[in-house]
C-alpha positions in Angstrom: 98.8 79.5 101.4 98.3 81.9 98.5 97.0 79.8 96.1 96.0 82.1 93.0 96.8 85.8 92.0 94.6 87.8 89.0 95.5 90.7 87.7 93.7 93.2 85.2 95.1 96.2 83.7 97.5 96.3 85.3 100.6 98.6 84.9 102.3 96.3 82.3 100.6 93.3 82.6 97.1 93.3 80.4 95.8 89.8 81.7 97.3 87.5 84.5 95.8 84.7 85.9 98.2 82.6 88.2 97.9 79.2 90.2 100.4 78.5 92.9 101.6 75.0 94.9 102.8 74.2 97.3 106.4 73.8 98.6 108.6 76.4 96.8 107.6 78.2 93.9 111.1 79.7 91.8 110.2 82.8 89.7 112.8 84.2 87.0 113.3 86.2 83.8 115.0 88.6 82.1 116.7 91.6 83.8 113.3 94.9 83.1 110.6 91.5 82.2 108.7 92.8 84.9 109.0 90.6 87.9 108.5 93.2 89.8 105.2 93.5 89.0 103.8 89.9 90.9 105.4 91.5 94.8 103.6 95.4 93.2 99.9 93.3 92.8 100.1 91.0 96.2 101.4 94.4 97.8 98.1 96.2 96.3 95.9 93.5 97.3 96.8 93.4 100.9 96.7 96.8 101.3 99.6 98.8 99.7 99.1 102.5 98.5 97.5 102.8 95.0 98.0 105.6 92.4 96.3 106.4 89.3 99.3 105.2 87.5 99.4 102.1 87.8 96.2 101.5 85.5 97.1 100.0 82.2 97.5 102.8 80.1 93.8 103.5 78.3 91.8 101.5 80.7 89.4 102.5 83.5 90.5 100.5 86.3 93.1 97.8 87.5 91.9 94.8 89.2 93.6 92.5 91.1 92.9 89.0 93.6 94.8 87.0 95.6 92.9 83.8 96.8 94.3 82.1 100.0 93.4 78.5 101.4 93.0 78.4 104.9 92.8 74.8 105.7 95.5 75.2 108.4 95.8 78.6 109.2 92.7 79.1 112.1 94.5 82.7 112.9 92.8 83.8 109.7 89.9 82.1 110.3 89.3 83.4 113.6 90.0 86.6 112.2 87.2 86.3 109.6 84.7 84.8 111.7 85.2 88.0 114.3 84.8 90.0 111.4 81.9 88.3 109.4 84.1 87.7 106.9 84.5 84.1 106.6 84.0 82.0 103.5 84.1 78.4 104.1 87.8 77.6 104.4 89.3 80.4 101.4 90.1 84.5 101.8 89.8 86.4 98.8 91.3 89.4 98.9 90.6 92.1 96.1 91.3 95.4 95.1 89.8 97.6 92.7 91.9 100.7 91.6 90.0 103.4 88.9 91.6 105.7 86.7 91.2 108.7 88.9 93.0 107.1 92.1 90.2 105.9 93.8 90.5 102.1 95.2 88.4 99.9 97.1 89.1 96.7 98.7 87.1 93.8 99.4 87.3 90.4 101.3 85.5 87.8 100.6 83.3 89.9 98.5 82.2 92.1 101.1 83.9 95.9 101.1 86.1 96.3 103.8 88.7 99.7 105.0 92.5 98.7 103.9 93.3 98.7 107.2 91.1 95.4 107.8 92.8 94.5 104.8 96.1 95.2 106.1 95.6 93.6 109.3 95.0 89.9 107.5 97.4 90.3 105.1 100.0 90.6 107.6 98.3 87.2 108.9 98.9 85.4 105.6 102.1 86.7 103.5 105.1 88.1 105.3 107.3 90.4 101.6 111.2 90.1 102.5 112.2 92.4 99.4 115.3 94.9 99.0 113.7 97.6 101.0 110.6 96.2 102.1 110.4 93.5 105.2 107.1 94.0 106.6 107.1 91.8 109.2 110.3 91.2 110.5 111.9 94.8 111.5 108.8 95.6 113.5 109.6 95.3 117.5 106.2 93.3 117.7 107.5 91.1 115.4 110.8 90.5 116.6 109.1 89.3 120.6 106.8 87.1 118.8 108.9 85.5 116.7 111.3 84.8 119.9 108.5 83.8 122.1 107.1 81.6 119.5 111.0 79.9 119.3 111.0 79.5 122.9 107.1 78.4 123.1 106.4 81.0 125.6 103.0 82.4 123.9 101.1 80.6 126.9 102.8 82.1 129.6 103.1 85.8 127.9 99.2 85.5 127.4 98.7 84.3 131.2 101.4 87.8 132.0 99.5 89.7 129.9 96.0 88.9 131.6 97.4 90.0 134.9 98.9 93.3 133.1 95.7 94.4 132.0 93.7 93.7 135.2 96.2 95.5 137.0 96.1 98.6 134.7 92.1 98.7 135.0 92.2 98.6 138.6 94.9 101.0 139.0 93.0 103.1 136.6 89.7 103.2 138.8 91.8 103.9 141.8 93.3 106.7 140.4 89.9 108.1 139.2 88.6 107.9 142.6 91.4 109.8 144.0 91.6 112.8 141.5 88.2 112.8 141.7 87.1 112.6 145.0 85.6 116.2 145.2 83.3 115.4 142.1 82.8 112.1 142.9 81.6 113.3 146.7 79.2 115.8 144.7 78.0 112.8 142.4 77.0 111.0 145.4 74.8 113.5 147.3 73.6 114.4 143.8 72.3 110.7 143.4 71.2 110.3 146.9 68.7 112.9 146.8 67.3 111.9 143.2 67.3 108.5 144.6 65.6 109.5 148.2 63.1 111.6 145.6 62.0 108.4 143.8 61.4 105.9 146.8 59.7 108.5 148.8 57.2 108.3 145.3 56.6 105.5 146.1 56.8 103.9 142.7 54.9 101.0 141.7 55.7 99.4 138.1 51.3 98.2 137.8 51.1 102.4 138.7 53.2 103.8 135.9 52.0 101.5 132.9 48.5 102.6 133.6 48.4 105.8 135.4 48.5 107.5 132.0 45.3 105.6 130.6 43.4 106.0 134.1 43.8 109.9 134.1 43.0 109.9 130.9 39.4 107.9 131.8 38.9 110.0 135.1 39.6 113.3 133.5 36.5 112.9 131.3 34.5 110.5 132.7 31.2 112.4 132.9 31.5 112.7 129.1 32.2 109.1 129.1 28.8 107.9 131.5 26.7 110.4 129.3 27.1 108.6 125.9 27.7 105.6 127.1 24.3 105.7 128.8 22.9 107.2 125.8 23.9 104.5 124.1 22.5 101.9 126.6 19.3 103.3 126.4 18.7 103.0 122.7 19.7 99.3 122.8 17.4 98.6 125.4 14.6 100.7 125.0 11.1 98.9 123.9 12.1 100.1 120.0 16.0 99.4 120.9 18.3 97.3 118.9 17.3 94.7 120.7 13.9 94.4 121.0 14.0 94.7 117.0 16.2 92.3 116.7 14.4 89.9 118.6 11.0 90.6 116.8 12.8 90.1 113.3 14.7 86.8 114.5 11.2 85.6 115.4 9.7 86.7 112.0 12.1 84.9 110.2 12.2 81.5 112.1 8.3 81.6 110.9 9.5 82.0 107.4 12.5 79.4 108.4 9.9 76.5 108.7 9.0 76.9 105.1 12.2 77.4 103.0 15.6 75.9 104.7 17.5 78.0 102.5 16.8 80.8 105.0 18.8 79.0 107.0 22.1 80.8 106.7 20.5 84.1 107.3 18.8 83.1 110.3 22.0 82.3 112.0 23.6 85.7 111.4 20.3 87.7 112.6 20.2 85.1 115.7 24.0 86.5 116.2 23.9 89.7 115.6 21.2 89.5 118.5 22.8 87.5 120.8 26.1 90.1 120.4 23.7 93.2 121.0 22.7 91.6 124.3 26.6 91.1 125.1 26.9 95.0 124.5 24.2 95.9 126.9 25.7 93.5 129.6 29.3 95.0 129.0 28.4 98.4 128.9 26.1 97.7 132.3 29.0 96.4 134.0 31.6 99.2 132.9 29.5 101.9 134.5 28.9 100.1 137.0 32.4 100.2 137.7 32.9 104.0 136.6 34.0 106.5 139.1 33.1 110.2 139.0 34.3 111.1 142.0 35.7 114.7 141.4 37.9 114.1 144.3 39.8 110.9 143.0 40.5 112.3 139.8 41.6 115.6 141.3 44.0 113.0 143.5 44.9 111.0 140.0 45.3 114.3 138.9 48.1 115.6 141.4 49.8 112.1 140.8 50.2 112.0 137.6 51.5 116.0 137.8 53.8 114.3 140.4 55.4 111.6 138.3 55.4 113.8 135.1 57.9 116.2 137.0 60.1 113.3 138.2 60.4 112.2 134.5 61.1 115.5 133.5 63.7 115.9 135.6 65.7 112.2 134.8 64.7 112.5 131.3 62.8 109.6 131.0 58.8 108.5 130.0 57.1 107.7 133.4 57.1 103.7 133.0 60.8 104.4 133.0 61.0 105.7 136.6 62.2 102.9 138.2 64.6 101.6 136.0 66.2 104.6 137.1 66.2 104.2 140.7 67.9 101.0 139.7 70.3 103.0 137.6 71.0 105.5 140.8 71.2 102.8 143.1 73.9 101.2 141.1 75.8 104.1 140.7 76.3 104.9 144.7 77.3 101.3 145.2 79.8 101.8 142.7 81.2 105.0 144.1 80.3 104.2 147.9 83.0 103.4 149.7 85.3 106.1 150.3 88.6 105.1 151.6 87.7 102.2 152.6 87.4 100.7 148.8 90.3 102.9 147.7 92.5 100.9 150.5 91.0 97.7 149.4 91.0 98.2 145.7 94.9 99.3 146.7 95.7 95.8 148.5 94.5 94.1 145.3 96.8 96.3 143.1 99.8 95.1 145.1 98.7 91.4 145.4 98.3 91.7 141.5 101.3 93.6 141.0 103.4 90.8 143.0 101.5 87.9 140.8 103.1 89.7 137.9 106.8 90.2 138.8 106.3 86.2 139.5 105.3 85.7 136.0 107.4 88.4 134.2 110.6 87.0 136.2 109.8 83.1 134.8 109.6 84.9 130.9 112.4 86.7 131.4 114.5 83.9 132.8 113.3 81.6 129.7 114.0 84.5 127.1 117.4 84.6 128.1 117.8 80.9 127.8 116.2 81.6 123.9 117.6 84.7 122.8 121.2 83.2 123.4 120.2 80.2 121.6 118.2 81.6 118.6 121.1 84.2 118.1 123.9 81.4 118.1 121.4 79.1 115.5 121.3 82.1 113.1 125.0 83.3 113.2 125.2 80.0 111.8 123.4 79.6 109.2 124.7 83.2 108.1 127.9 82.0 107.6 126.6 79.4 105.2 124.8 81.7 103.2 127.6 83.9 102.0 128.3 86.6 105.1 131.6 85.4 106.7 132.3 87.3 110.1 128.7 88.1 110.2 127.0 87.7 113.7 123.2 87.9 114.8 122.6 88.8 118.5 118.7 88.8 120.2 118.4 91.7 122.6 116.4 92.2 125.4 115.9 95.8 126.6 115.0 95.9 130.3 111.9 98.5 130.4 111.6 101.2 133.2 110.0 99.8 136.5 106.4 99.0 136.7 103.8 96.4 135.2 104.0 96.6 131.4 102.4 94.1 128.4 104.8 91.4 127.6 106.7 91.5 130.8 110.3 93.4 131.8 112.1 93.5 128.4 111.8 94.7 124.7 113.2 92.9 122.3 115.6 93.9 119.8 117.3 91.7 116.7 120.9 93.3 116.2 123.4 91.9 113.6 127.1 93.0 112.5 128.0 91.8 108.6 131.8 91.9 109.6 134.3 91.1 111.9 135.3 94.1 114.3 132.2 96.1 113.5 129.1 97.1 116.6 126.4 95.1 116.6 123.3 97.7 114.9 118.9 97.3 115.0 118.5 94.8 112.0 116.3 98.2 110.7 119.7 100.0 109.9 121.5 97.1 108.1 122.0 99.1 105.0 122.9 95.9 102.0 119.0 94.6 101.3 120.9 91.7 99.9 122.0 91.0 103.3 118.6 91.7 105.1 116.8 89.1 103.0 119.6 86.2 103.6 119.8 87.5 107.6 115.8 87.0 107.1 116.2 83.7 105.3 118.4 82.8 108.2 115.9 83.5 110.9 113.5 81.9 108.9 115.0 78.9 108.4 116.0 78.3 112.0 112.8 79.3 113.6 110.7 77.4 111.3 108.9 76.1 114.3 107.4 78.6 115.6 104.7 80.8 114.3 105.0 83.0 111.2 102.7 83.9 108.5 102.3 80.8 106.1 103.3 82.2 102.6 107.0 83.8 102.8 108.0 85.8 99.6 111.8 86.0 98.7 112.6 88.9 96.2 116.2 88.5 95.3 117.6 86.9 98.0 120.5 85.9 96.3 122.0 89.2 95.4 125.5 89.6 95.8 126.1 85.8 95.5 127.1 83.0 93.7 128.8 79.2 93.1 128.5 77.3 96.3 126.8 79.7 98.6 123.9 80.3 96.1 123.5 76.5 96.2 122.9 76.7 100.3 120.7 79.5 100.0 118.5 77.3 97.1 118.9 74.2 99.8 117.8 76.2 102.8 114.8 77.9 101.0 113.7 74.8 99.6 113.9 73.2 103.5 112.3 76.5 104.8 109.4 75.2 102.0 108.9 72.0 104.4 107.2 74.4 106.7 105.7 76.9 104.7 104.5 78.5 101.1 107.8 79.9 99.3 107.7 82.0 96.6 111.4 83.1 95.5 112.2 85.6 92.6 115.8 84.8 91.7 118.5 85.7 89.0 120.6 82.0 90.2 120.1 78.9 88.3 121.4 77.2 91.5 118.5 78.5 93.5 115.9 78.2 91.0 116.6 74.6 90.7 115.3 73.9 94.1 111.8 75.3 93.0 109.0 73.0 93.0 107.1 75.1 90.9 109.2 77.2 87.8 107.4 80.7 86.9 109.2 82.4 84.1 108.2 86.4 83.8 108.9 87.4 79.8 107.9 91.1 78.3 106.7 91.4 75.0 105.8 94.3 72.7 102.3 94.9 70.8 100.7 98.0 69.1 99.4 98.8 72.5 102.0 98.9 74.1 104.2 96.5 76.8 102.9 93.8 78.2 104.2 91.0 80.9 103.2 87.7 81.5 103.9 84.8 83.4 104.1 81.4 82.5 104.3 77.6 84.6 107.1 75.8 82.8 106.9 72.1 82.7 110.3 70.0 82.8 111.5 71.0 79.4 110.8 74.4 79.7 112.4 74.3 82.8 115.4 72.9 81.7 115.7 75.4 78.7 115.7 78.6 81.3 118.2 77.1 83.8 119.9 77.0 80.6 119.5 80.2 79.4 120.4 81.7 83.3 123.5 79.8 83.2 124.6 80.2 79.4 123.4 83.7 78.4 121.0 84.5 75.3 123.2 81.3 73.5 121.8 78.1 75.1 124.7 75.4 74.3 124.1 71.8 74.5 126.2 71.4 77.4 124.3 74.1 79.5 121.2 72.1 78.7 123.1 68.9 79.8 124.4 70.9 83.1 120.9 72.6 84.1 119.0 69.1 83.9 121.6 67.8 86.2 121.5 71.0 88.7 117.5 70.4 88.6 117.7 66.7 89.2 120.5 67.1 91.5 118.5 69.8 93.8 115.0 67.3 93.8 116.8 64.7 94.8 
């Protein structure tokens, strides 16, 4: 549920800090106050278009933030999570619009591209306006709001599985057959590379040291020279070690009569013992030393060998048999021929007959649904002020074939009078109508899943008396289920509020400005009164709006 709004610099409004309940949340003022400008900020933050002139006039940016609580809404949290996005239970959603048209948005604190903004904000606030429904016209919409009525999500998801199997199948068959001539010219291509590299013979130990060995071979005469050189001085009668040894004698004599010699004694008697380590090591390597001109000319042709193969698959040498693997896995996945385009066949039709099964079982159950759900919301039409009106839930068979969501589109169609054609719920021209046909779908299929804050702007237009007292009645029952937040010019159905927001505009040397206040029960009562009565509040519309309040809380 949207459970705070901010707003900065906004347009009209200079500072706005707002907490909602809730339940249903009534919001009224003056005809110009600027009520208007609460739907223009929650439209911004989830996403809306932004211009330059809605910046408070002589400021540098707009800022505005809607903070949602998302104790029970996992969609959102899900969403989030995939997203890195989440926040411990809470989206914040913010938008930041300069002076020269630039925006950014931001969830969570983290910047994000409006359309991740637009994709959650569908999730959590659903605007039925004058002109703007953004939820309810789309076809999308309309399916999931009647599969969510006649709890069919689980099967649809189970339809939907077998849909897209089937179209990746089908896809990879059709590949192979378009492609047969490049795919038969793929396969001889990677059966000689792949021929190439076993007849190398490839051995993983081999290419992780072939590199270093050449290296060694190549210039191993260099190698025994100075390493000789070296041997010789260390153990010649003057060596390293033979002075060593005389000088670690020396000073074991001087050892015996000062302790404090001790120390250096120790690192002489090391350095020794390490020197005679070297000569042992350096014995033993060239011991082991080839300088064979013939098995480095051998190394040599090798490594010219494996060099070319890496060359040629683009690779370092180590690499070479990762891409025999590669090669190998590539002809099984194009071996076959006929015979896997014949088998991969069979599994498109055994597919293709699981999903007329489950597409026929939805499409049996939607009928049951649609004819229900359309019969519930003629009826509460006629409550709400549209006599003759009718709602009807149409389901559009699609061509032939395996589609997403199974055989039929779905299609919400209404007529507001007696003898007129039933028309797409997108061409109902009244918007007064629109939002009471929305209120009317709302309330009836207030069991099924919808986003948890619904925003009524002036659904009572065109109203009045008795009706606008149902409307108030069914939006505050539509609050059982979820957040309401209603903007209203009826005293009958801002009585029903929960929560009273009253909008007021004011003048100042810089200019307009709009705020928003929470009335307690007085103030309450004094703008029921002032709806009812006009600028003059009487004692008896006092007396009269107390009673519609108490009445509608009862």
């Amino acid at each position: 549920m949207l459970s705070q709004l901010s707003v900065k610099n906004l347009a009209v409004v200079e500072r706005l800090d707002l907490s909602f309940e809730p339940g249903m949340s009534a919001v009224t003022g003056e005809t110009g106050a600027g009520k208007s400008i609460l739907l223009q900020a929650l439209g911004l933050a989830l996403g809306a278009r932004a211009d330059s002139n809605l910046v408070r006039h002589g400021k540098d940016k707009a800022d505005i933030s809607a903070a949602f609580a998302l104790e029970h809404n996992q969609t959102v949290q899900d969403f989030l999570t995939e997203h890195a996005l989440e926040d411990e239970g809470e989206c914040i959603l913010r938008r930041v619009i300069t002076s020269d048209g630039r925006s950014k948005a931001f969830i969570n604190g983290n910047s994000v591209p409006l359309s991740t903004v637009r994709n959650v904000g569908d999730l959590l606030l659903d605007i039925h306006g004058q002109n703007e429904h953004q939820l309810l016209l789309r076809p999308d919409q309309q399916m999931r709001l009647l599969d969510g009525f006649a709890q069919l999500d689980a099967d649809k998801q189970a339809l939907n599985e077998v849909v897209i199997a089937h179209k990746l199948l089908n896809e990879k068959v059709n590949n192979l057959l378009n492609n047969q001539d490049i795919i038969e010219q793929q396969q001889a291509l990677y059966s000689h590379q792949l021929e190439e590299l076993n007849e190398a013979m490839l051995d993983q130990d081999e290419l992780n040291t072939i590199e270093a060995n050449f290296k060694t071979s190549a210039n191993a005469q260099t190698i025994t020279e100075k390493t000789s050189s070296v041997l010789n001085q260390l153990e010649s009668e003057v060596g390293a070690n033979a002075q060593l040894l005389t000088l670690s004698s020396q000073l074991s004599e001087a050892l015996e009569m000062d302790d404090r010699l001790q120390v250096g004694f120790e690192l002489l008697s090391s350095a020794q013992v390490q020197t005679q380590e070297v000569v042992y090591e350096l014995t033993q390597y060239l011991s082991q030393l080839s300088t064979d001109e013939q098995s480095a000319q051998e190394m040599e042709d090798r490594i010219s060998e494996l060099y070319a193969l890496g060359r040629k698959h683009n690779c370092t040498i180590e690499e070479l048999l990762e891409v025999r693997d590669q090669l190998t896995l590539k002809l099984e996945e194009i071996g076959g021929g006929a015979s896997s385009i014949d088998e991969m066949t069979k599994q498109l039709d055994a597919l293709a007959k699981k999903y007329q099964g489950k597409a026929n079982k939805l499409s049996k159950a939607r009928q049951v649904k649609a004819g229900e759900l359309s019969q519930r919301v003629s009826e509460a039409m006629q409550v709400l002020g549209m006599p003759g009106s009718e709602f009807k839930v149409g389901l559009n068979e699609k061509s032939d074939g395996v589609h997403l969501n199974g055989h039929e589109a779905v299609e919400f169609l209404v007529k507001t009078n007696m003898g007129q054609d039933f028309k797409a719920l997108k061409k109902v021209a009244s918007g007064g109508e629109l939002s009471r046909i929305s209120l009317a779908i709302s309330v009836v299929s207030s069991d099924s899943e919808y986003t948890p804050t619904l925003i009524f702007d002036e659904v009572d237009v065109g109203i009045s008396g008795a009706v606008a007292e149902v409307v108030g009645r069914k939006l505050q029952e539509l609050a059982k289920h979820y957040q309401i937040i209603c903007i209203t010019h009826l005293a009958q159905v801002a009585a029903f509020g929960h929560q009273h927001l009253r909008v007021s505009k004011s003048q100042n040397e810089e200019g307009a400005q709009t705020t928003v206040e929470q009335l307690d029960h007085q103030q309450r009562t004094e703008e029921v009164a002032r709806i009812l009565g006009g600028a003059t509040i009487t004692d008896k519309a006092r007396v009269a709006a107390a009673e519609m309040i108490a009445s509608s809380q009862a």
